[in-house]
TORKOL-4160 file (C-alpha; in steps of 0.2 Angstrom, whole numbers, padded with zeros to 4 digits, m for minus):
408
<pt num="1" X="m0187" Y="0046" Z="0097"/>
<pt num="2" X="m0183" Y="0064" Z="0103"/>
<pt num="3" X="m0169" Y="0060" Z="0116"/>
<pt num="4" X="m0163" Y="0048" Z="0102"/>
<pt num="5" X="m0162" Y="0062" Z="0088"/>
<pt num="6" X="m0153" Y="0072" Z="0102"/>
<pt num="7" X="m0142" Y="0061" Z="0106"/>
<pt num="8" X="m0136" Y="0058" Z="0087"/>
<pt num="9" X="m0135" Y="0077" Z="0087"/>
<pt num="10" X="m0123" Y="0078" Z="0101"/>
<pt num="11" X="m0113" Y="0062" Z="0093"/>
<pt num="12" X="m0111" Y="0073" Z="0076"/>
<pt num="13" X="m0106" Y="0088" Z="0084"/>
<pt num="14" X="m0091" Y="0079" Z="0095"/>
<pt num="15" X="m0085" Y="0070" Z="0080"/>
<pt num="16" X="m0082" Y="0085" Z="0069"/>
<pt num="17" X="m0076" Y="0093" Z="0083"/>
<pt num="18" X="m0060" Y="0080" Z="0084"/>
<pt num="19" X="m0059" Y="0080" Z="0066"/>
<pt num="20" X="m0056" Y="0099" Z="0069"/>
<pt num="21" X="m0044" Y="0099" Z="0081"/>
<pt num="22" X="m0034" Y="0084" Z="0072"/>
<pt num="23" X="m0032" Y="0093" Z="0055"/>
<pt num="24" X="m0015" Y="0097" Z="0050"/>
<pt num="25" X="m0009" Y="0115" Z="0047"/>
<pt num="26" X="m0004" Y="0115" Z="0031"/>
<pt num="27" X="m0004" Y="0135" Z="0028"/>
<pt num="28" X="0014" Y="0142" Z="0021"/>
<pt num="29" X="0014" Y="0157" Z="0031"/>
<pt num="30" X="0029" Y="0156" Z="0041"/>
<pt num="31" X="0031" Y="0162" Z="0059"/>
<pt num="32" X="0035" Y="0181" Z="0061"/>
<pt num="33" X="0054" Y="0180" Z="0065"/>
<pt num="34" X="0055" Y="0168" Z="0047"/>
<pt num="35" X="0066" Y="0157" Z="0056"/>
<pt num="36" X="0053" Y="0144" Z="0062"/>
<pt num="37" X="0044" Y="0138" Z="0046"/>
<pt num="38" X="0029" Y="0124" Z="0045"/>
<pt num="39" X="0034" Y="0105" Z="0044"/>
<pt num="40" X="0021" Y="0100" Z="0030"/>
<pt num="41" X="0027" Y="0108" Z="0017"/>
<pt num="42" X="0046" Y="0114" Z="0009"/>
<pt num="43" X="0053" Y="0127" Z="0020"/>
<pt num="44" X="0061" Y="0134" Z="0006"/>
<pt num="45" X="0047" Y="0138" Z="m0002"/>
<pt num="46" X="0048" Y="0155" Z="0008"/>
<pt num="47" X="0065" Y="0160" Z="0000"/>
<pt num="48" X="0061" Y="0175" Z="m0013"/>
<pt num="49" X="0069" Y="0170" Z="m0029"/>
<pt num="50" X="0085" Y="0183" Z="m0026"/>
<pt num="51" X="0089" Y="0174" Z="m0008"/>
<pt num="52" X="0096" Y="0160" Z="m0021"/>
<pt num="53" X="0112" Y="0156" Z="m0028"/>
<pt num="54" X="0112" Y="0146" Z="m0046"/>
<pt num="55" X="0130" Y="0139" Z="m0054"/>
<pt num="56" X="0125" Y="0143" Z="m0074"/>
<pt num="57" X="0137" Y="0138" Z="m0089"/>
<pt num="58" X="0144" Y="0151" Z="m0102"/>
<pt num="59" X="0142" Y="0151" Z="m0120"/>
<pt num="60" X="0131" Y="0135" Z="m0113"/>
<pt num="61" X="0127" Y="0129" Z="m0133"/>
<pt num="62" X="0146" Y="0130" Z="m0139"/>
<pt num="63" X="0156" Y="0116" Z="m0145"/>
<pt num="64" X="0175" Y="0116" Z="m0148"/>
<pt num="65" X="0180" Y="0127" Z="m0160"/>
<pt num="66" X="0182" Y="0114" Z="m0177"/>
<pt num="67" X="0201" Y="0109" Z="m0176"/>
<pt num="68" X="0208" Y="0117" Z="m0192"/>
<pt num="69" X="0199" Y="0131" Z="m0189"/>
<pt num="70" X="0208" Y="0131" Z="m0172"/>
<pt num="71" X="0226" Y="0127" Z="m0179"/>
<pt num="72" X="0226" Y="0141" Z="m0190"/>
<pt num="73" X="0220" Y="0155" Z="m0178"/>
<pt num="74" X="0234" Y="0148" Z="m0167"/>
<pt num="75" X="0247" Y="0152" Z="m0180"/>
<pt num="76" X="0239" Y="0169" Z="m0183"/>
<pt num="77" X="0235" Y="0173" Z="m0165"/>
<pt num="78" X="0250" Y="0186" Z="m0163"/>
<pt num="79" X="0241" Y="0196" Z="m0177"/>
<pt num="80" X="0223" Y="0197" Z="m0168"/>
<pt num="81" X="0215" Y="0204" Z="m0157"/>
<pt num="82" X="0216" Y="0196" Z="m0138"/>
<pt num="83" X="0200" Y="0189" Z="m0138"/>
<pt num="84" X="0204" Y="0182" Z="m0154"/>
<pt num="85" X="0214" Y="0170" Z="m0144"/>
<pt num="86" X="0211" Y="0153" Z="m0147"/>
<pt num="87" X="0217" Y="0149" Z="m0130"/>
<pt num="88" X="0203" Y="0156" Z="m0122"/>
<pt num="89" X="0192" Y="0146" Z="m0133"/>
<pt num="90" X="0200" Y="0128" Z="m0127"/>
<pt num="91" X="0181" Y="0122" Z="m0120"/>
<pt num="92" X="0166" Y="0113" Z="m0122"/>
<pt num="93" X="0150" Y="0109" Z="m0118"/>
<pt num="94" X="0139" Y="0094" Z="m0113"/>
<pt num="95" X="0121" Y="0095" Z="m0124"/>
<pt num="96" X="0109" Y="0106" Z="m0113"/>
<pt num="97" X="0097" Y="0090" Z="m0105"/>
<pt num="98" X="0116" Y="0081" Z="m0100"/>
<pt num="99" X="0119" Y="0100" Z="m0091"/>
<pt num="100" X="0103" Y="0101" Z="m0085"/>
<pt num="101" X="0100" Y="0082" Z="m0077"/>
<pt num="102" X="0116" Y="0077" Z="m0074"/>
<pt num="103" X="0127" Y="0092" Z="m0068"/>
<pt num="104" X="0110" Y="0101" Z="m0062"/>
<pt num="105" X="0113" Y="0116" Z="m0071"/>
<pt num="106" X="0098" Y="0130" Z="m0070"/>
<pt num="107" X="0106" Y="0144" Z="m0079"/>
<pt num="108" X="0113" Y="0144" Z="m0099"/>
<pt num="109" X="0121" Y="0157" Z="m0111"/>
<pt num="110" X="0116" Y="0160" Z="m0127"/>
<pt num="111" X="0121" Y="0170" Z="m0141"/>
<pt num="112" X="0113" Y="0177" Z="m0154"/>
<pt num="113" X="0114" Y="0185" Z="m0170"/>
<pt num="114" X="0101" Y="0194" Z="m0181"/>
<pt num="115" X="0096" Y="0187" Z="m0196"/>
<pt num="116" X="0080" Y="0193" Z="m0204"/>
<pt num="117" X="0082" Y="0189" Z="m0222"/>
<pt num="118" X="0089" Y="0171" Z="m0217"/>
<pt num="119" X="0106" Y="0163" Z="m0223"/>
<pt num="120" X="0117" Y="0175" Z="m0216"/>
<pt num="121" X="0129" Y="0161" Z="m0208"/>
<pt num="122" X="0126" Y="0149" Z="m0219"/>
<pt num="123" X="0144" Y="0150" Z="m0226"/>
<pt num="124" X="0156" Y="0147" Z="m0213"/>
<pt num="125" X="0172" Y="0160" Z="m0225"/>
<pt num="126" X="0184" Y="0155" Z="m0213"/>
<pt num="127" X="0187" Y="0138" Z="m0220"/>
<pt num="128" X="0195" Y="0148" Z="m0235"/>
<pt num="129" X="0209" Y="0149" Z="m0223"/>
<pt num="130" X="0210" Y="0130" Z="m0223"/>
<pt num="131" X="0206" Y="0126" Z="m0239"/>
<pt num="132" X="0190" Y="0119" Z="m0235"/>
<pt num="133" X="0175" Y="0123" Z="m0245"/>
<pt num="134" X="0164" Y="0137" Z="m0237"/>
<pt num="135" X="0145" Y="0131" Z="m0236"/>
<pt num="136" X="0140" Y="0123" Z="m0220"/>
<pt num="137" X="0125" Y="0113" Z="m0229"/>
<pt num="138" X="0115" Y="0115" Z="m0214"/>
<pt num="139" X="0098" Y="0117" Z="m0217"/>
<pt num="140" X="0093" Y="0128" Z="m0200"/>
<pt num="141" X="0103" Y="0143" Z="m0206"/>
<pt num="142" X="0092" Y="0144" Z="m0221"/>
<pt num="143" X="0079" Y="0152" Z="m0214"/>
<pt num="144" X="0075" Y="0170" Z="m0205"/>
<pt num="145" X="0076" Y="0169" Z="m0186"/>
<pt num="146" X="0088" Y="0173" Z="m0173"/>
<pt num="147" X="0106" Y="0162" Z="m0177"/>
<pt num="148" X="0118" Y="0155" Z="m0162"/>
<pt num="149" X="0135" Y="0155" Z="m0163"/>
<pt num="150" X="0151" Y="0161" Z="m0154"/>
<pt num="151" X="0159" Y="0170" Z="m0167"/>
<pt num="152" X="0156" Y="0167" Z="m0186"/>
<pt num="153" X="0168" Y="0161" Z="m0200"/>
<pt num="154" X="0179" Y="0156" Z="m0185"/>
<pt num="155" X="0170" Y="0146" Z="m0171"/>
<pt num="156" X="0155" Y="0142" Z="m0176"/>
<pt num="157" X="0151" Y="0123" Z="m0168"/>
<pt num="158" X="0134" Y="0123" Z="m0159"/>
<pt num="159" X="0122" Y="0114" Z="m0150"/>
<pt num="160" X="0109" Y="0124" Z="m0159"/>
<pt num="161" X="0108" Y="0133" Z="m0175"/>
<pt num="162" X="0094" Y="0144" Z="m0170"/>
<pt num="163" X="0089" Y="0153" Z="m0154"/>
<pt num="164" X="0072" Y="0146" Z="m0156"/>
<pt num="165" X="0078" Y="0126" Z="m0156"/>
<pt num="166" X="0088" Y="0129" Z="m0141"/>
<pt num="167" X="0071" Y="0137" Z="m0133"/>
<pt num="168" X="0061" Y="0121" Z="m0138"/>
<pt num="169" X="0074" Y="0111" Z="m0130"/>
<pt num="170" X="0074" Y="0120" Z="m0112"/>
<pt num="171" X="0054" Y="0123" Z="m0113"/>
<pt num="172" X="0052" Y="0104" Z="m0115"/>
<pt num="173" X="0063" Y="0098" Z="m0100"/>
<pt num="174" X="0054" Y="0114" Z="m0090"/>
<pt num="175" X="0039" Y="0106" Z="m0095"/>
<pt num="176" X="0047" Y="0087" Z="m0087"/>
<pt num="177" X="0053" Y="0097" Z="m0071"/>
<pt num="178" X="0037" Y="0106" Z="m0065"/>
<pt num="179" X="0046" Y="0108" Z="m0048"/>
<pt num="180" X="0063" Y="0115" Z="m0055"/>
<pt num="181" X="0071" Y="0131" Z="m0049"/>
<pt num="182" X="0069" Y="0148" Z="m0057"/>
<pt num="183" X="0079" Y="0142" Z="m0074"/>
<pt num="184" X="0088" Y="0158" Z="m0080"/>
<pt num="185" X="0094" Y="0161" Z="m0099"/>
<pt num="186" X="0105" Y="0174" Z="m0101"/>
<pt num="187" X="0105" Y="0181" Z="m0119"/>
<pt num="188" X="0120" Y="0189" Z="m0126"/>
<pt num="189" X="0114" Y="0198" Z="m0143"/>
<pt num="190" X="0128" Y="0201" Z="m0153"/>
<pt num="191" X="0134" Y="0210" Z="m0169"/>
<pt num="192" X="0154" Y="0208" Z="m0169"/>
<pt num="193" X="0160" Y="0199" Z="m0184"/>
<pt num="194" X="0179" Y="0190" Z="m0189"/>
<pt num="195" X="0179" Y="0206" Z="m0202"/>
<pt num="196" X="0172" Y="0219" Z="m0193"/>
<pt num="197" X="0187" Y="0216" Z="m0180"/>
<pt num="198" X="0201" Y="0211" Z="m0190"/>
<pt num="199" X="0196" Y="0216" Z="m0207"/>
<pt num="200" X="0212" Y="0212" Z="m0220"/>
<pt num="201" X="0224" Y="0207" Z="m0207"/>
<pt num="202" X="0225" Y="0190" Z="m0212"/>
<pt num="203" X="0241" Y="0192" Z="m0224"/>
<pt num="204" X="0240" Y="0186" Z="m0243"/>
<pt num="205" X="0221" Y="0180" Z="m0242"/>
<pt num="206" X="0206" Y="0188" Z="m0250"/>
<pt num="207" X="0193" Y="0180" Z="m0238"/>
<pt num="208" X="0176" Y="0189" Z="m0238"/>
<pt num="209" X="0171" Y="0188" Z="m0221"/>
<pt num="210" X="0154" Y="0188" Z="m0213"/>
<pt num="211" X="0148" Y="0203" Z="m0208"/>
<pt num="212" X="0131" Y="0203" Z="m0196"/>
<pt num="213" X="0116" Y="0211" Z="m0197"/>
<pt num="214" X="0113" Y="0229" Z="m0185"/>
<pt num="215" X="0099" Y="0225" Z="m0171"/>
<pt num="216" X="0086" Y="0238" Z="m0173"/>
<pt num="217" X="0068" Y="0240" Z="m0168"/>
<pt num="218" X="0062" Y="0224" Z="m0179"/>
<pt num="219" X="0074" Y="0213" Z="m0171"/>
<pt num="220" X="0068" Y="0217" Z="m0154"/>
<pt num="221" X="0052" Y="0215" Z="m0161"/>
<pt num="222" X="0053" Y="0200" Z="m0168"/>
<pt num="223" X="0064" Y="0193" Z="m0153"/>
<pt num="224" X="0049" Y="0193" Z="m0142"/>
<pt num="225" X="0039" Y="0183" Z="m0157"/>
<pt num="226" X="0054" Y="0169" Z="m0156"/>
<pt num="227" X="0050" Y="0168" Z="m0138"/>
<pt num="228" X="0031" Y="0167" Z="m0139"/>
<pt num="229" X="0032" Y="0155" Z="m0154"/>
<pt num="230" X="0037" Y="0142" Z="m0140"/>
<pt num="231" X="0029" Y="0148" Z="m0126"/>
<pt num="232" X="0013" Y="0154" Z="m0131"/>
<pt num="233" X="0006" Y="0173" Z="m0133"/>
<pt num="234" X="0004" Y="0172" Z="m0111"/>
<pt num="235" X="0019" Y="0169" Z="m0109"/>
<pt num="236" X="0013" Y="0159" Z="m0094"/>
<pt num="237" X="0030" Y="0148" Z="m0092"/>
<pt num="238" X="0041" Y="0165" Z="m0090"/>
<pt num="239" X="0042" Y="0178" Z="m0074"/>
<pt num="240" X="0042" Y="0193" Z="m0086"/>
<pt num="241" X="0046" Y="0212" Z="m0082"/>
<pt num="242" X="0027" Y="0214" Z="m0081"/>
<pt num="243" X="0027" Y="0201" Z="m0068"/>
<pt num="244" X="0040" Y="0208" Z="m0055"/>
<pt num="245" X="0035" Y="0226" Z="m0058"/>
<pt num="246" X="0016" Y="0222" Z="m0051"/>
<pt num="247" X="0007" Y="0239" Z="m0044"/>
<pt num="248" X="0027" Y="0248" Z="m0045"/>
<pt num="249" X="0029" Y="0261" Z="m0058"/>
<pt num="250" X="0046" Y="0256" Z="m0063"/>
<pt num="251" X="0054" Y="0240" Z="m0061"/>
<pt num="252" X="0071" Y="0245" Z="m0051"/>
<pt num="253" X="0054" Y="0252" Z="m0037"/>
<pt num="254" X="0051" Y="0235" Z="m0036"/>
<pt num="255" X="0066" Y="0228" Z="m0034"/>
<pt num="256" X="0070" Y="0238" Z="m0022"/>
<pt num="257" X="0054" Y="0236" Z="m0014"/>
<pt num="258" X="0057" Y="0215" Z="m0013"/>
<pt num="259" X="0043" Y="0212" Z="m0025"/>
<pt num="260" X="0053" Y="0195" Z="m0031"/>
<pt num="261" X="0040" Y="0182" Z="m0031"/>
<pt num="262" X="0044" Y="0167" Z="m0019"/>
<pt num="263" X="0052" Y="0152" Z="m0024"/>
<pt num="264" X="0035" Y="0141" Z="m0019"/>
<pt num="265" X="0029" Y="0155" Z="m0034"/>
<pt num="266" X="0043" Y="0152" Z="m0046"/>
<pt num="267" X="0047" Y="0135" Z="m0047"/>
<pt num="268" X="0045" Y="0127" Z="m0066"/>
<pt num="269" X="0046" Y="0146" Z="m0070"/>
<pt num="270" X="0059" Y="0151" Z="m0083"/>
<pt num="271" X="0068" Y="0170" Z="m0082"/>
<pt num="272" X="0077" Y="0179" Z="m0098"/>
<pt num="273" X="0087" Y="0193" Z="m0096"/>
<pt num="274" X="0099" Y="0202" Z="m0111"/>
<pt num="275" X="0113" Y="0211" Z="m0115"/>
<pt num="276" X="0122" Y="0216" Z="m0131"/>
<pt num="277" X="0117" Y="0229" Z="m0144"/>
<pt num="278" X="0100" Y="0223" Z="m0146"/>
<pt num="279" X="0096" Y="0230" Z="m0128"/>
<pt num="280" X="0092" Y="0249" Z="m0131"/>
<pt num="281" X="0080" Y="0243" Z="m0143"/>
<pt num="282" X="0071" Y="0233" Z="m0135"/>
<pt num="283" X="0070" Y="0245" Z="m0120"/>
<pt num="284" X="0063" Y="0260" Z="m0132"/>
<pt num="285" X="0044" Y="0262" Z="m0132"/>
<pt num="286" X="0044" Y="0250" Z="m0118"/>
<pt num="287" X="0049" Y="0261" Z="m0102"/>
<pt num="288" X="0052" Y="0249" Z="m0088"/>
<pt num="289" X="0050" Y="0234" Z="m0100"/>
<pt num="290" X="0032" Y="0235" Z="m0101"/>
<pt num="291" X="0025" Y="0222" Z="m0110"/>
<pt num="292" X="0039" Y="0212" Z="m0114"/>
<pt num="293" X="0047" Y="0197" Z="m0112"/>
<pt num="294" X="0063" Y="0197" Z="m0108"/>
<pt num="295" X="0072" Y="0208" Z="m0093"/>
<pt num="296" X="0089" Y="0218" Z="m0098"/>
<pt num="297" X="0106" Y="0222" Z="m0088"/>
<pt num="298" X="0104" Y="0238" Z="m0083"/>
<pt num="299" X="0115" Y="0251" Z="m0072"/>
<pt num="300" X="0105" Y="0252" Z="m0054"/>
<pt num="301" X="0096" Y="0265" Z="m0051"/>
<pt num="302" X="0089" Y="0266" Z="m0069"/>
<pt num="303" X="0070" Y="0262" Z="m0072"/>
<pt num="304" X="0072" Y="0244" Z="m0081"/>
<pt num="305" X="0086" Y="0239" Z="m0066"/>
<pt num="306" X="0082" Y="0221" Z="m0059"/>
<pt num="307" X="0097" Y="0214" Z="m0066"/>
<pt num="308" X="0116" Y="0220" Z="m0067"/>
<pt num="309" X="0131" Y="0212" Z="m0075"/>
<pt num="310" X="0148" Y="0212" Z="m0064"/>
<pt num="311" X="0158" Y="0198" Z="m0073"/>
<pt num="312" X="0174" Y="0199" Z="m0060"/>
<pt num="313" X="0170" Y="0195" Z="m0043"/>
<pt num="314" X="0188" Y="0198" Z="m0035"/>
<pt num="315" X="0187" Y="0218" Z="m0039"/>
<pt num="316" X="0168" Y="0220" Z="m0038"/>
<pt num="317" X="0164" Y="0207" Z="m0021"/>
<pt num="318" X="0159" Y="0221" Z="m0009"/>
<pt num="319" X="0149" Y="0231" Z="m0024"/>
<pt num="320" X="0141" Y="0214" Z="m0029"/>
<pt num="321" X="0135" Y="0211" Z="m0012"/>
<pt num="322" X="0127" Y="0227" Z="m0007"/>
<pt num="323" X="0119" Y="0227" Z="m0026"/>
<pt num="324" X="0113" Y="0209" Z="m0020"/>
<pt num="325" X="0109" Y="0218" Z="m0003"/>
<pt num="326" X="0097" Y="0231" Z="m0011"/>
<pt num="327" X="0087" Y="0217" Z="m0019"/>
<pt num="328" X="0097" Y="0219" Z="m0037"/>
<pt num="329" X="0099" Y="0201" Z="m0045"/>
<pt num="330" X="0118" Y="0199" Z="m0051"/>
<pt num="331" X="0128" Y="0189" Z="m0063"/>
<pt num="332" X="0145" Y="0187" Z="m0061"/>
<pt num="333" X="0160" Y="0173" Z="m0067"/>
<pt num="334" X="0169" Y="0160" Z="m0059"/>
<pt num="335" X="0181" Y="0157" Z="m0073"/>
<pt num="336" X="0186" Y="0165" Z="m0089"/>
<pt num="337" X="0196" Y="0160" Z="m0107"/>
<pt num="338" X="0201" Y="0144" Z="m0097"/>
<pt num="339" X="0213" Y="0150" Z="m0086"/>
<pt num="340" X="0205" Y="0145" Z="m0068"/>
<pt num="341" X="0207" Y="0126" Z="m0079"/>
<pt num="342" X="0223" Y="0130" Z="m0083"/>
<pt num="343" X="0230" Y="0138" Z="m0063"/>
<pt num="344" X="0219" Y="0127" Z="m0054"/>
<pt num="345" X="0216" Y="0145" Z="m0046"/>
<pt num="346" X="0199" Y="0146" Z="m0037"/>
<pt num="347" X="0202" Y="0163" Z="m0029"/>
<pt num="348" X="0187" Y="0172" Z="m0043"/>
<pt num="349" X="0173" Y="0157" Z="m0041"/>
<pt num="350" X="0176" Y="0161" Z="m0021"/>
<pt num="351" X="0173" Y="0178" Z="m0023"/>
<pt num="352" X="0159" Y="0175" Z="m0032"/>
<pt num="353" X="0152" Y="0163" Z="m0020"/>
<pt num="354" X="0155" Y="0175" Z="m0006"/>
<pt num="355" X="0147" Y="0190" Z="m0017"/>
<pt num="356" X="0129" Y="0183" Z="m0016"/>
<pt num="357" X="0128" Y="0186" Z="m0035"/>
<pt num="358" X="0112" Y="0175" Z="m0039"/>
<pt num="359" X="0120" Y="0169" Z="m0054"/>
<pt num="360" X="0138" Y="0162" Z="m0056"/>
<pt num="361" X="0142" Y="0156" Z="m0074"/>
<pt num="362" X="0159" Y="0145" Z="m0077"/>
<pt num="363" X="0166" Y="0134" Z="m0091"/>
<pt num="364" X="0170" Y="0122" Z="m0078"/>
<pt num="365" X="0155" Y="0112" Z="m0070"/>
<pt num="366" X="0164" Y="0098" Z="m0075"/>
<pt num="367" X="0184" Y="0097" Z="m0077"/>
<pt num="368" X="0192" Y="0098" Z="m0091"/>
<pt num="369" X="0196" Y="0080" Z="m0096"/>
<pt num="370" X="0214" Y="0083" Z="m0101"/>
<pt num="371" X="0221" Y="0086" Z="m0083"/>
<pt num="372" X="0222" Y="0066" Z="m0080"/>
<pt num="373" X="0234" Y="0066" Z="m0093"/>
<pt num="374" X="0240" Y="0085" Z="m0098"/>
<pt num="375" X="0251" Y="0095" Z="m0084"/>
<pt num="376" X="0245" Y="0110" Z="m0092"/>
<pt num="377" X="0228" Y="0107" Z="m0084"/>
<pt num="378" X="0219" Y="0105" Z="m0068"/>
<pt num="379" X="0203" Y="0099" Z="m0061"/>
<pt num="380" X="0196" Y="0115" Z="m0058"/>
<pt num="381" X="0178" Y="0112" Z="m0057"/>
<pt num="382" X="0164" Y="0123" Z="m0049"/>
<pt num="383" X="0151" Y="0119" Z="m0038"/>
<pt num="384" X="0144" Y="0124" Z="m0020"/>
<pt num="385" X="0152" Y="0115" Z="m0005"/>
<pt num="386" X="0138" Y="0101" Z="m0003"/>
<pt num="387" X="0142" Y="0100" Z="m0021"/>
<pt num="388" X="0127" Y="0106" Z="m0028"/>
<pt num="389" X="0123" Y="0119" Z="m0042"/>
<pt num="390" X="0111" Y="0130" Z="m0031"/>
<pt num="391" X="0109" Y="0135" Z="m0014"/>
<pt num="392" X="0103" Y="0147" Z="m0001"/>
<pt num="393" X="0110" Y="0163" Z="m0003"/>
<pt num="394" X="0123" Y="0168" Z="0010"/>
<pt num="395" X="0119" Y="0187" Z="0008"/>
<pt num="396" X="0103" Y="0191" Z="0008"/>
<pt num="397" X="0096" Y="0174" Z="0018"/>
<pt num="398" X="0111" Y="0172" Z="0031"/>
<pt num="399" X="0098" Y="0168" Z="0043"/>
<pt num="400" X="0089" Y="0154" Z="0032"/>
<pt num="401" X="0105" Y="0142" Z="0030"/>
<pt num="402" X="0100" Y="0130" Z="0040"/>
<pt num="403" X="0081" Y="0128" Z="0031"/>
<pt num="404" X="0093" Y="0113" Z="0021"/>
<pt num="405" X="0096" Y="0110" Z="0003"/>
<pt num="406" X="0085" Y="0114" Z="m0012"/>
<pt num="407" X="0075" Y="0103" Z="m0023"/>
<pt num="408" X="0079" Y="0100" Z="m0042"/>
């Protein structure tokens, strides 16, 4: 019984011992060079979040400026302002799940306009110019919350009424791709108004134009609450300020000190950044964006720098890069007012590509429908050469190319 109970012994032993030895490495520490990575899991996981690339689309909730609307300004345009011309607003947009599943799109623009008292774009005054009757009837602009548009009384066609629907709409599809990509919103706060730029101009009408509401403490304020009304008080869906500045004292220390969280880290995670009058709000009492939910385009260097806005890639290449280089995340444009659509000239989205900027916003991730049958436009379209919508960044992860392609 005794040689019998050691023998069993003996048995046990060896067995878990070739179990050992047969177990798969599954750890995600890579080797120390970072070239070779393990073969069980998703070598891209390694990546930090700023050694990616993502093709977003601008003004990502507009629809075609209504056509009367569009007319007129056309016939007015030699009185306005240039970025009242209608040319440059000759685009739209697929609804955000088409952008997101069927052109992969991980980054969006949206608008916003304060609205505390609720109502404030109700009435849409530019259809004086038409003869159509002002109020929209749309429900949505009733009440007080943050209002998306592109330019009220003018072009005012949206996906989304209000900043918190179009929030709803990107948490739920976040929620369906647990395994996305860093999803990026870029928020443009905005206070300019048809009459706050062009006041009387328009000759022989008495049109009382919109005029917006100021951003101020409250709004940044009550920005924050928008965004926690959808994604709970923790916030746990979104990389925050908070979240990058870790043990740093500021966040531009952690930038450029690499503290990005890996993409393994970050993926079903959502990022906001903002710019537009609402920023030095929302950055007062807050130093380094403590404690809030959204990060803000800031000039390097300053103590709330992650992010930097360069829109023109073919001036601003070499500065992009060594920004991108230091570890600042960038946005830059591919296209802009529809020219690229109109040239078929893809000299700016190459510079973009060649940037590293981490995000790249066009107009254009689809043609332009018209060019199968209008000589005045192209099939300008933007994506990466593979045809994707979100790569490997060739700047600051030259050496991780051939890792392969990235995963929703």
């Amino acid at each position: 019984m005794h040689h019998l109970t050691r023998n069993l012994g003996i048995i046990l032993i060896l067995a878990l011992a070739v179990l050992a030895s047969c177990k798969k490495d599954v750890s995600l520490k890579p080797d120390e060079n970072q070239n070779s990575i393990p073969t069980t899991v998703d070598s891209t996981n390694f990546l930090k979040i700023n050694q990616l690339q993502i093709i977003g689309s601008h003004n990502s909730y507009r629809i075609h400026t209504y056509q009367p609307i569009y007319d007129f300004v056309q016939s007015i345009s030699f009185l306005l302002p240039s970025q009242y011309n209608p040319d440059g607003w000759d685009y739209t947009h697929a609804p955000f799940l088409e952008q997101f599943n069927t052109y992969k799109i991980r980054s969006v623009e949206i608008d916003i306009y304060n609205d505390p008292q609720g109502g404030n774009f109700y009435n849409r005054q530019g259809n004086v110019l038409i003869s159509e009757p002002v109020e929209s009837g749309i429900p949505e602009l009733q009440p007080p919350g943050f209002k998306v548009l592109h330019i009220p009384d003018f072009d005012y066609m949206t996906h989304y009424y209000t900043f918190k629907a179009a929030l709803q709409d990107i948490k739920d599809w976040s929620e369906a791709h647990p395994n996305h990509v860093p999803f990026i919103i870029h928020i443009e706060s905005k206070e300019e108004t048809v009459g706050s730029v062009i006041g009387g101009i328009v000759p022989n009408i008495n049109v009382n134009f919109t005029q917006a509401v100021p951003f101020d403490a409250a709004a940044a304020d009550a920005l924050d609450a928008e965004i926690k009304s959808v994604f709970g008080e923790n916030l746990d869906m979104l990389i925050t300020p908070d979240d990058l500045r870790g043990n740093y004292s500021t966040l531009n220390e952690a930038v450029l000190n690499d503290n990005w969280p890996t993409l393994g880290e970050a993926r079903g995670k959502i990022m906001m950044v903002m710019e537009g009058p609402c920023v030095p709000f929302y950055v007062s009492g807050h130093p380094s964006l403590q404690g809030r939910a959204i990060f803000v385009y800031a000039n390097p260097g300053e103590p709330e720098a992650a992010f930097v806005l360069k829109n023109d890639a073919i001036p601003d290449e070499t500065v992009i890069s060594g920004l991108v280089q230091q570890g600042y995340f960038v946005r830059t444009r591919s296209d802009a007012d529809t020219q690229e659509a109109r040239t078929g000239d893809y000299s700016r989205m190459n510079a973009a590509f060649a940037s590293g900027a981490q995000i790249i916003s066009t107009d254009y991730y689809r043609p332009d429908p018209r060019y199968t049958t209008d000589p005045g436009w192209t099939d300008y379209h933007v994506s990466f050469p593979d045809s994707s919508m979100f790569r490997i960044n060739p700047v600051t992860a030259p050496d991780k190319l051939h890792w392969g392609g990235l995963k929703e």
